[in-house]
N, C-alpha and C positions, 0 to 999 in steps of 0.2 A: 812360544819359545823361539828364541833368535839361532837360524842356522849355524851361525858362526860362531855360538857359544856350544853348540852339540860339534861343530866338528875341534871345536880347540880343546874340548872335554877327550873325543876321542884322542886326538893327536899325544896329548899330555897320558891318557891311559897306555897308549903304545911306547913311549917314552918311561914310562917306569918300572913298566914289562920287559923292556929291555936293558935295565940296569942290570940284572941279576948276574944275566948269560955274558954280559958283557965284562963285567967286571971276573967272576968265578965262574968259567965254563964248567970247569970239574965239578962243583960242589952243587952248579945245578942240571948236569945231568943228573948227578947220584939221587937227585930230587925228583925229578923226573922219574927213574926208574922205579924208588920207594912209589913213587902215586900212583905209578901203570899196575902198579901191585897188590893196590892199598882195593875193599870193596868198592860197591857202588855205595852203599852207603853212607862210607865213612867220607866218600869224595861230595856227597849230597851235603850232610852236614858240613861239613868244611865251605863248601861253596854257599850253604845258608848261611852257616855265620857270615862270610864276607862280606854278601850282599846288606846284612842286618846292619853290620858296622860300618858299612859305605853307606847306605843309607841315612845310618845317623850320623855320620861325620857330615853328612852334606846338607841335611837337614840345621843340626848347630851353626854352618857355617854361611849358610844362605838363608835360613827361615828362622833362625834360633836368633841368636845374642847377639849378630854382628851389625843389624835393624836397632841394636839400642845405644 
């Protein structure tokens, strides 16, 4: 793995982590505060699906179809 492809991975994941708050501070506090809320469990799943569906996005998009 090329350094500079894991930090431009990170760079770009900070960057759309910051779109939210940037755009609707209000709408993502109120987000915030539902999730400080919300169980452990329901925040485990939630964070398992994302991982599942970043995973396959990234898989399609680098090992999947874009090789053909």
């Amino acid at each position: 793995m090329q350094w500079e492809s894991f930090w431009n991975a990170i760079g770009l994941m900070i960057v759309l982590e910051g779109i939210m708050p940037f755009l609707n501070p209000r709408m993502f506090r109120s987000a915030m505060l539902r999730m400080a809320e919300m169980d452990d469990r329901a925040l485990r799943l939630m964070g398992f699906f994302s991982m599942i569906l970043g995973a396959l996005l990234f898989h399609l998009m680098w090992g999947g179809f874009c090789d053909r």
